[in-house]
C-alpha positions in Angstrom: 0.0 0.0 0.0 0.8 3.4 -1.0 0.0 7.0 -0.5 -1.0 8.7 -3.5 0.4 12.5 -2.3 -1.2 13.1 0.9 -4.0 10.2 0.4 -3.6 6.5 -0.1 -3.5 4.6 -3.0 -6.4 1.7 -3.1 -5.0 0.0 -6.1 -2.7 -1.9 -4.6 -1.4 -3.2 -0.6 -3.7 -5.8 1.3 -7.8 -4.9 0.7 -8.6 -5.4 4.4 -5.8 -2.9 6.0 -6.4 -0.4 3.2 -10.2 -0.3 3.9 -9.7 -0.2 7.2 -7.2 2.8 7.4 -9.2 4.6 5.2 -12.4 4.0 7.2 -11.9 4.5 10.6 -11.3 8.4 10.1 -14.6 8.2 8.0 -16.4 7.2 10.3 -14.7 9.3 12.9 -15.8 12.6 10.3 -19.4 11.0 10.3 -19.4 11.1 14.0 -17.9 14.6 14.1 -20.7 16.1 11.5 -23.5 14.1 13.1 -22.3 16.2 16.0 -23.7 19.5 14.8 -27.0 18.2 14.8 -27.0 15.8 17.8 -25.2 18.6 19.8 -27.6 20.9 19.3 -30.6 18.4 20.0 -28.7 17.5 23.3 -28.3 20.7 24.4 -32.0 21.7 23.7 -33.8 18.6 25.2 -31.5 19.0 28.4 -31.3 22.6 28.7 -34.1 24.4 27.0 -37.3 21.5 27.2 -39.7 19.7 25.6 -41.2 22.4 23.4 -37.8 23.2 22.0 -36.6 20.3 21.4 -39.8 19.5 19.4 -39.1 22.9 17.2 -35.7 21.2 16.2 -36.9 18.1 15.5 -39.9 19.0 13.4 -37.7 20.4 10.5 -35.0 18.0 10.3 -36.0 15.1 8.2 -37.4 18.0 5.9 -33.4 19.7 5.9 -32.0 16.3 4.9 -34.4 15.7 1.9 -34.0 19.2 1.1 -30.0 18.5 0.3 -30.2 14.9 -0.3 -29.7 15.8 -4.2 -26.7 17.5 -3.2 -25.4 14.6 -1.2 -25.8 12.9 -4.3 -23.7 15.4 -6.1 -21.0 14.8 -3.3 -20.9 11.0 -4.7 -20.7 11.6 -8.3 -17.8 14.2 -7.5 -16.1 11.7 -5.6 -16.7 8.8 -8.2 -15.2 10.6 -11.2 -12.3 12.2 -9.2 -11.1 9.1 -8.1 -11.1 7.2 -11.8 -9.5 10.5 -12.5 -6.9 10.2 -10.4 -6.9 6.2 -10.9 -6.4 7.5 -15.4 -4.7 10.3 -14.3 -6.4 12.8 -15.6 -8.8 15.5 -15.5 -8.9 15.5 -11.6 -8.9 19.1 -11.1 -11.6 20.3 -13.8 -13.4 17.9 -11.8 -13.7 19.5 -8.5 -13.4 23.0 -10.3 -17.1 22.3 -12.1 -18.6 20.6 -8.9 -17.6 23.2 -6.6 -19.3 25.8 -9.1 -22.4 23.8 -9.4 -22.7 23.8 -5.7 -22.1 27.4 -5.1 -25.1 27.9 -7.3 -27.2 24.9 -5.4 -26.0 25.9 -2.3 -27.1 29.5 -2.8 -31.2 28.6 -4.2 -31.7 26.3 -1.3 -30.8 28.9 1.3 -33.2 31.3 -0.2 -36.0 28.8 -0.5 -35.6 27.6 3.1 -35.1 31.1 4.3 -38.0 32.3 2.6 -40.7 29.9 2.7 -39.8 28.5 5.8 -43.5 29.2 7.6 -45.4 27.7 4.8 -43.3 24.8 4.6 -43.7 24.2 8.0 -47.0 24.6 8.3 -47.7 22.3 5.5 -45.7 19.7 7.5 -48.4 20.4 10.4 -46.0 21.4 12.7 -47.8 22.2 16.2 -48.7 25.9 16.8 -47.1 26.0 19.9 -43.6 25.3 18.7 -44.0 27.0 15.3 -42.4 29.9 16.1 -39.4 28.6 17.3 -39.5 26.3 14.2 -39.4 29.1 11.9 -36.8 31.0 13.5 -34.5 28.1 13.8 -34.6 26.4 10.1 -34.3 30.3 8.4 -31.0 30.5 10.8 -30.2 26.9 10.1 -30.2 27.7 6.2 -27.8 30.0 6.0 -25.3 27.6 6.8 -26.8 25.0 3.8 -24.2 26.3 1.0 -21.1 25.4 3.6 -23.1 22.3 4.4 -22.9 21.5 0.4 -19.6 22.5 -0.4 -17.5 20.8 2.5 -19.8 17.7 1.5 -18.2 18.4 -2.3 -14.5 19.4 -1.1 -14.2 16.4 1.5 -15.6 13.7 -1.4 -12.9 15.1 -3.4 -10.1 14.6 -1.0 -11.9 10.7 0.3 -11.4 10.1 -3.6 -7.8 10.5 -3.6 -7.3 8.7 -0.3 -7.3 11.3 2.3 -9.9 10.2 4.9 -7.7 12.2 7.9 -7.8 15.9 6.9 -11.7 16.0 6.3 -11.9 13.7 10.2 -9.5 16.0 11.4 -11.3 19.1 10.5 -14.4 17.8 11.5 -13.4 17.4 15.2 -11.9 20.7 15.7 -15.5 22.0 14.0 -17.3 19.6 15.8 -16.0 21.1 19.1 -16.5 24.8 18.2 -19.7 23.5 18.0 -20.3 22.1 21.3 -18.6 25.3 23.0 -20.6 27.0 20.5 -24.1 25.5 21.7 -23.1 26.0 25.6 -21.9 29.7 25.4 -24.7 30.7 23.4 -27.5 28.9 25.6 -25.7 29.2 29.2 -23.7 32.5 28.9 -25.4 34.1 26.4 -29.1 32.6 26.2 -30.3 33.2 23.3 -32.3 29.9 23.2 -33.0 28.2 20.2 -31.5 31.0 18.1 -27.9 30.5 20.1 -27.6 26.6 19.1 -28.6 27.8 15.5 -25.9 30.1 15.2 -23.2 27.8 16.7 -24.1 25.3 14.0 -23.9 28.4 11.4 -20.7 29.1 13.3 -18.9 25.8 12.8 -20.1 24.6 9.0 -19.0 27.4 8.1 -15.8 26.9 9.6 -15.2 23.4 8.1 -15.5 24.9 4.5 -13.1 27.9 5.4 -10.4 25.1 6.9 -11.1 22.2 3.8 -10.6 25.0 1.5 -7.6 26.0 3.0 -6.4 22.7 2.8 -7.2 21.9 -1.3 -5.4 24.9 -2.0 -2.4 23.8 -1.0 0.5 22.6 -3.6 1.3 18.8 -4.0 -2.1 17.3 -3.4 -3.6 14.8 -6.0 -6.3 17.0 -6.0 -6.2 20.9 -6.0 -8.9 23.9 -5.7 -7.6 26.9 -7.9 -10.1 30.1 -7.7 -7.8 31.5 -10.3 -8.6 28.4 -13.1 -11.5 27.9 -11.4 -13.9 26.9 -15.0 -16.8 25.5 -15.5 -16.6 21.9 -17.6 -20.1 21.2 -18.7 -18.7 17.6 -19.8 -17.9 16.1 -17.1 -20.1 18.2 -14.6 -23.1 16.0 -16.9 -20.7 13.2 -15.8 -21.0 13.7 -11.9 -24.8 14.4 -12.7 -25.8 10.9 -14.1 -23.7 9.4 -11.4 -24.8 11.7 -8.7 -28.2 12.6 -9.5 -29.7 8.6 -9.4 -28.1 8.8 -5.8 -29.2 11.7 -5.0 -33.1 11.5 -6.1 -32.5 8.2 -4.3 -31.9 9.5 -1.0 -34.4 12.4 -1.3 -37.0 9.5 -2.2 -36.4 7.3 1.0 -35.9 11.2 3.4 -39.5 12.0 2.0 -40.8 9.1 3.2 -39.8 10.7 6.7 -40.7 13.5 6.0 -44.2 12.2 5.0 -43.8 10.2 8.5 -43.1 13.7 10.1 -46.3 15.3 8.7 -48.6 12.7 10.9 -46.0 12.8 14.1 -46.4 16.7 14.2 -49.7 16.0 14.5 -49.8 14.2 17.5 -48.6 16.8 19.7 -45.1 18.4 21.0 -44.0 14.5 23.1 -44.1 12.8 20.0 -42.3 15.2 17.7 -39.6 15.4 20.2 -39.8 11.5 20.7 -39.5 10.9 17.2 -36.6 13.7 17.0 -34.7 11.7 19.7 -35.1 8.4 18.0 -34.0 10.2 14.7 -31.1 11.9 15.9 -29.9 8.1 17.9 -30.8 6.5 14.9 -28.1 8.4 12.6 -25.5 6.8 14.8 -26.4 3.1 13.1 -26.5 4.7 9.2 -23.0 6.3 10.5 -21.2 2.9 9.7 -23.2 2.4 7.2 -22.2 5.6 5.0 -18.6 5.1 6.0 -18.3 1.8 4.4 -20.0 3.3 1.4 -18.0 6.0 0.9 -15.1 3.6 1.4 -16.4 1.5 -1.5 -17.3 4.6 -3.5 -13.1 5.6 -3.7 -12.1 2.0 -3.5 -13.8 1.6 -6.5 -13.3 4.5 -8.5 -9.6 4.0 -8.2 -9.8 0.4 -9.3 -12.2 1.4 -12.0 -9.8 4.1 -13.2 -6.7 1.8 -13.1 -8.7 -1.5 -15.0 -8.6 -3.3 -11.6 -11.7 -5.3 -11.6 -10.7 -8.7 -9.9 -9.6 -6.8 -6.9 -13.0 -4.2 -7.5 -15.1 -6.9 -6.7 -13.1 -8.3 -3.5 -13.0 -5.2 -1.9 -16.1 -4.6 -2.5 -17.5 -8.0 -1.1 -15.1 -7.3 1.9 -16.3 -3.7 3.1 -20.3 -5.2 2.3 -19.0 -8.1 5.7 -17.4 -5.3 7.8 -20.1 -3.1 7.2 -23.0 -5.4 8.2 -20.7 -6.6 11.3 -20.4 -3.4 12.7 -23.6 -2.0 11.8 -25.3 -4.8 13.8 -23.3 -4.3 17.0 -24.5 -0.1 16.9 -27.9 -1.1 16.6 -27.8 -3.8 19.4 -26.2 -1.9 21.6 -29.0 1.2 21.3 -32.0 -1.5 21.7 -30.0 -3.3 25.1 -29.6 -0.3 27.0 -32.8 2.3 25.2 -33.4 4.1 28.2 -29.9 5.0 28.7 -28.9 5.9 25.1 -32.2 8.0 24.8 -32.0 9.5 28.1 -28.7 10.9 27.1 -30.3 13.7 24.7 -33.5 14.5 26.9 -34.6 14.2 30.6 -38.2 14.2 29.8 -39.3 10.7 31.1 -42.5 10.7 28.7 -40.3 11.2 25.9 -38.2 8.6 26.6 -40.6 6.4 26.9 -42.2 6.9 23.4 -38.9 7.4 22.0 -37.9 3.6 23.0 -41.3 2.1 21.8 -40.8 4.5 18.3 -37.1 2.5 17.9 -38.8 -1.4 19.0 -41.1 -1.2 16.3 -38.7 0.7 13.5 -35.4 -1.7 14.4 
């Protein structure tokens, strides 16, 4: 096994130790960004109650569909830089037309979200009692959705050319901004719901500033240049049949929560914040999940690139058993010890308790 400048090179070494030093800081970084929702969801059920906590949760399944396409996008990047890199060739057009397509994404989805927030909401049948602080807390949340898109973008780009550390390692420093984000702006300064907004604004925002940094640096496999920055309509229609499909795909299976979320708001502020805990817990078991696909994602790319296909279809078959191994063990731990893991992000007893029968029935 080699390093391809600053990332390491999956078309060649042992498949198990390769996939294994390239996963573990993915699914650190997944931990690290689930942070700056779960942070922010602990923080409210503990600190600020039941209502609040039922204003978060009632927009968040409708935030992930909203940028599932773009998560997509994410993918396709990542796919065609890495048979880029794997040909060598093309790598840096590659990011340069991505990057510029999310920019543009990035920029309509804020203004949607910030905009039509109420009626969305309300279409949702969010509570009355907790729409207000629902309004106020997705239009803040929003403006952080172009960082959201672009670090997803800029960190698929690096994972394609083997670098899983600087994306993890970004993410924990962001991930604890966060955290001391979400405590001086509820304890210190209590600004309520609108403090642990702005601490998530805060630290996506950060995490694009700091990946950026890091892609404009010299000797990487893969390079962001504002000066060539150009749009390549060719192969950003490349990323879009490979990214799109996944994309539409994930915003298919979020609507189905979100369609879920329309009759839970309906039952009243417990259930919408039982359902937000169970959510929120239930991230922690796609974590793995998502790693190991990502994982895949460069594996293959590279071996695609490079006309590996013996050792494509190994690895592949190897990450699927590690995968299903270690998503298993999340997901029993959660259901042996419920009241514990659920108590963990609010103290209210009668949320809890719906929380655990919500994650029975759906596990």
């Amino acid at each position: 096994m080699s390093r391809s400048r600053q990332g390491i090179s999956m078309t060649e070494g042992r498949i198990v130790r390769t996939l294994i030093l390239f996963i573990l800081p993915l699914i650190g970084s997944s931990i690290f960004q689930q942070l700056y929702n779960t942070a922010d969801f602990f923080f409210v059920g503990n600190w600020l109650g039941k209502t609040s906590a039922a204003a978060v949760g009632a927009s968040s399944s409708l935030i992930t569909c909203i940028i599932g396409v773009f998560t997509g996008i994410a993918l396709g990047t990542n796919v065609v830089i890495a048979q880029a890199i794997g040909a060598g060739k093309n790598v840096d057009r590659t990011l340069s037309s991505s990057f510029l397509f999310g920019i543009a994404g990035g920029i309509v989805l804020m203004l949607v979200g910030v905009c039509f927030a109420p009626g969305i909401l309300g279409i949702l049948n969010t509570p009355e009692n907790v729409m207000n602080e629902a309004v106020l807390y997705i239009r803040i949340y929003f403006l952080s959705v172009p960082a959201s898109i672009l670090y997803n973008i800029c960190s698929g780009s690096l994972r394609a050319c083997g670098d899983s550390k600087t994306p993890f390692h970004i993410l924990v420093v962001c991930g604890i901004v966060n955290v001391l984000g979400d405590i001086f702006l509820i304890r210190v300064i209590p600004l309520g719901i609108k403090g642990v907004a702005l601490a998530t604004i805060i630290s996506q925002w950060l995490s694009l500033l700091l990946i950026i940094r890091s892609l404009l640096k010299e000797g990487r496999a893969v390079r962001l240049s504002f000066q060539s920055m150009t749009m390549d309509w060719r192969i950003l229609g490349k990323i879009l049949r490979i990214g799109l499909p996944s994309g539409i795909q994930s915003m298919v299976v979020t609507l189905s929560n979100v369609i879920i979320q329309y009759y839970i708001n309906g039952f009243g502020e417990t259930t919408v914040a039982a359902f937000a805990t169970y959510y929120r817990t239930e991230s922690f078991v796609y974590l793995p999940i998502m790693a190991f696909g990502q994982a895949v994602t460069t594996f293959s790319g590279q071996n695609t690139g490079a006309a590996q296909y013996k050792r494509l279809a190994k690895g592949t078959g190897i990450a699927a058993a590690m995968g299903m191994a270690v998503t298993f063990c999340t997901a029993g731990c959660i259901l042996t010890f419920p009241e514990t893991v659920f108590g963990l992000f609010i103290k209210d007893s009668s949320v809890v308790n719906e929380t655990i029968m919500i994650a029975m029935v759906s596990f």
